[in-house]
C-alpha positions in Angstrom: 89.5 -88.4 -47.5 87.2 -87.8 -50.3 85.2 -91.1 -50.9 84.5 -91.4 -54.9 84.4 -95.1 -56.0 83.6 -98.0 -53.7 83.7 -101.3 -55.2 82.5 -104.7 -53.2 85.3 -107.5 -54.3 84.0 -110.0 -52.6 83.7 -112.5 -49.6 86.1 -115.2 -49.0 86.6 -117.9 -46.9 90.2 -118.1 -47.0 93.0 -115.0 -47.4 94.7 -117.2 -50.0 91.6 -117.2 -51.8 91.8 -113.2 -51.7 93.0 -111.0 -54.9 96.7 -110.8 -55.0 98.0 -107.2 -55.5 99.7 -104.4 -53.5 96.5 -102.8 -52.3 97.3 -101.6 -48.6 94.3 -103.2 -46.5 92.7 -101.6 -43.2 91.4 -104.6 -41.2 88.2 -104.2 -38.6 87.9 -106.4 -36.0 86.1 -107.1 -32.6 83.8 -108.8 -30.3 80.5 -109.9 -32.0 78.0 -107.0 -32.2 80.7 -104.5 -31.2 79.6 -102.6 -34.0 81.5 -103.2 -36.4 79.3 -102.9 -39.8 77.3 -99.8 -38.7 80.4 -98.1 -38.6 82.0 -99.4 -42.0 78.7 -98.1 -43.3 79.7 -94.8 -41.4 82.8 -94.3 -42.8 81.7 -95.3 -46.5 78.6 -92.9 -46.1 76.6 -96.2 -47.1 73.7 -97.3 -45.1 74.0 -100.7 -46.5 77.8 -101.6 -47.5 78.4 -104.0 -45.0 75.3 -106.5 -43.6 74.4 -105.2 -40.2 72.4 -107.7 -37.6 71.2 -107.8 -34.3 72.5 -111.1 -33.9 76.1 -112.1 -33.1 78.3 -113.4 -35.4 76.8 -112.3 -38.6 79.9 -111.9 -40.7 81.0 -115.0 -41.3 83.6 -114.8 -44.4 86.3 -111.6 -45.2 84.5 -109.4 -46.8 86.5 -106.6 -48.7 85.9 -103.5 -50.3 88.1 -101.4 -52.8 88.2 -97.9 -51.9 89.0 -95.2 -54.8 91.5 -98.0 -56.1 93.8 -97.1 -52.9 93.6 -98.7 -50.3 90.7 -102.0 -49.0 89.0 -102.0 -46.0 88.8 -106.1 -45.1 85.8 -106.7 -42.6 86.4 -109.8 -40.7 84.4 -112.1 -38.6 83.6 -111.1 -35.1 85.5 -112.7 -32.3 84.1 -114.2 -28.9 80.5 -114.8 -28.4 78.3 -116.2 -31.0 74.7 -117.9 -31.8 76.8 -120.6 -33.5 78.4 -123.8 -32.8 82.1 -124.1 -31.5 83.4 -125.6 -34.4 82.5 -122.3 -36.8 83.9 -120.4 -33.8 86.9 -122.1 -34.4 87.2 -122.0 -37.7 86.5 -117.9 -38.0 89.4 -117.8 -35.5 92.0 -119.9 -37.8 90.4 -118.0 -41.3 91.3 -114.6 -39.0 94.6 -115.5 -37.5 95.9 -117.1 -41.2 95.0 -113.6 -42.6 96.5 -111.1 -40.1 99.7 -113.1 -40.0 100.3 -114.0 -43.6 98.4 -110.8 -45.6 101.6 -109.0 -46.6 99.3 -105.9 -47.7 97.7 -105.5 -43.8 98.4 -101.7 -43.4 96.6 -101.4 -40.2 94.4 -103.4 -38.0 91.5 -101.3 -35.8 90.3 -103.1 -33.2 87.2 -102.2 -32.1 85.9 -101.7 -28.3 82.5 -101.0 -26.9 83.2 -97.6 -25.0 80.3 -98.7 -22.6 82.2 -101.9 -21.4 84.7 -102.1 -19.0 88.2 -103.6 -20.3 87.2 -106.5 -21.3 89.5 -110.3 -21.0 89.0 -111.1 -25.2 90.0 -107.8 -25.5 92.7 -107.2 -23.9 94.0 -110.7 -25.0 93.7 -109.9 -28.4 95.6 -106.4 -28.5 98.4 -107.9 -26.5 98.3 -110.8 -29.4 98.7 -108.3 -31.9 101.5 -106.4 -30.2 103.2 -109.7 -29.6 103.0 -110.6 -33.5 104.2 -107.1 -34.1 101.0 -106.3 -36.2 100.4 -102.7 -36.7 96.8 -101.3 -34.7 94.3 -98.7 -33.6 92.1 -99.3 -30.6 88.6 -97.9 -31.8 85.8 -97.4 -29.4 82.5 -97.4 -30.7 79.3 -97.1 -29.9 79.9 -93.6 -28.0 76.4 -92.0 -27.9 75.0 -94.6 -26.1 76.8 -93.6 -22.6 78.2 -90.2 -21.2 82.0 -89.4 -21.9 83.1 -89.2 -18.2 81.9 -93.1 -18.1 83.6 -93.8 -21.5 86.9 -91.7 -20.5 87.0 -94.1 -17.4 86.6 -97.2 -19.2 89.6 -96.1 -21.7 91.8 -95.2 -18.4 91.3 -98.7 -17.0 92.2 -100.1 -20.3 95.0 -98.1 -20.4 96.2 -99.4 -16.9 96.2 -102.4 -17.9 97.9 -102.2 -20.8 100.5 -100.0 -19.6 102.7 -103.0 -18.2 102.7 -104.2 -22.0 103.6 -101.0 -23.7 106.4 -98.6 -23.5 104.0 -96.6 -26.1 100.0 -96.6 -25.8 98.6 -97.7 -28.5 96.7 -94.5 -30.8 92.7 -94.6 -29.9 89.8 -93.1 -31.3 86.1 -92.5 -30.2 83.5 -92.8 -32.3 79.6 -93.5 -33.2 78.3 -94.9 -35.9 74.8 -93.1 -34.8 76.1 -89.1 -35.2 79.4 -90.1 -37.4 81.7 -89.0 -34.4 84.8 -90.0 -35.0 84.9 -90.3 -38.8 87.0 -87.6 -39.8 89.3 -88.8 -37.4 89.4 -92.4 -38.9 90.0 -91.3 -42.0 92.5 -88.9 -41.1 94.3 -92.2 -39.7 94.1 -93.9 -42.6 95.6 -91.1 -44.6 98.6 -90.8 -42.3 99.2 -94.4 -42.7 98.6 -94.7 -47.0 101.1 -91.3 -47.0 103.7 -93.3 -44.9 103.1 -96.8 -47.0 103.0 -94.9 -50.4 106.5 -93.1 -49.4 108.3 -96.3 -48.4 107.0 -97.9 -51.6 108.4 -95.2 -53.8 111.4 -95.1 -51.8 112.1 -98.9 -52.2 111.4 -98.5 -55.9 114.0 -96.0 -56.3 116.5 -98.1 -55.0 
């Protein structure tokens, strides 16, 4: 995908307090300082679109982004451990869960995984979450130069073990890094699969 407008909307505290329109929206999601703004930045060529930090927990609200007026990429808050108190903890987790089960427009949710961690409990709690809710996802590892691809194809097997006795189907996966951009044309590639498939049941529900 050819990346020609990107326009910040905004960050919200609330998904009621989001715009209101038909926009399909890609959700990225993870453990805190999984990666996750380094590789929005990747993928939007933009060293600086979304705030990256050191410190866990630094996305705090759900930010959004309008991409070439087709589809939003929604960055939400970080899940698991945090340099804050419980009670923000908490509340991230009920702005999150209110959003993936209520935004009618969620087109895809990727779930982001450090590749140099074994499977880990959050993780594997959330995804199964997910599937249980029916929500449609992407496991995305990240952070793939920073350990060798035998580990990282171990790590992904073990997941997959364990996920196995959840799923008649594996769920689709993608390695990337937001350090040499691996993985981006196969993100975006994604994404285009998925706005094709939305954009055709669209037109196909207006025509009847």
């Amino acid at each position: 995908m050819i990346i020609k407008e990107i326009e910040f909307i905004g960050s919200f505290p609330k998904a009621d307090k989001m715009p209101s329109d038909l926009i399909p929206e890609f959700a990225f999601i993870g453990r805190s300082n999984v990666g996750k703004s380094s590789l929005i930045n990747m993928l939007c060529n933009h060293d600086k679109l979304a705030k990256v930090s050191s410190t866990p927990g630094k996305t705090q609200l759900i930010n959004v982004f309008d991409i070439n007026k087709r589809l939003k990429i929604i960055d939400l808050p970080g899940f698991g451990y945090a340099k804050v108190s419980q009670k923000l903890r908490e509340s991230w987790s009920k702005m999150t869960e209110y959003y993936l089960l209520n935004r009618e427009n969620l087109t895809c949710i990727f779930i982001l995984i450090d590749c140099r961690l074994e499977p880990q409990k959050i993780d594997v709690e959330f995804i199964r979450w997910c599937a249980e809710n029916g929500l449609p996802f992407a496991l995305v590892y990240t952070k793939a130069d920073k350990i060798k691809m035998n580990q990282i194809m171990k790590n992904i097997q073990e997941m997959k073990g364990i996920l196995q006795q959840d799923f008649q189907n594996m769920p689709d996966i993608i390695i990337t890094s937001a350090e040499n951009k691996r993985g981006k044309e196969e993100v975006w590639n994604y994404i285009e699969n998925v706005l094709i498939a939305f954009e055709k049941h669209i037109h196909e529900n207006k025509i009847n």
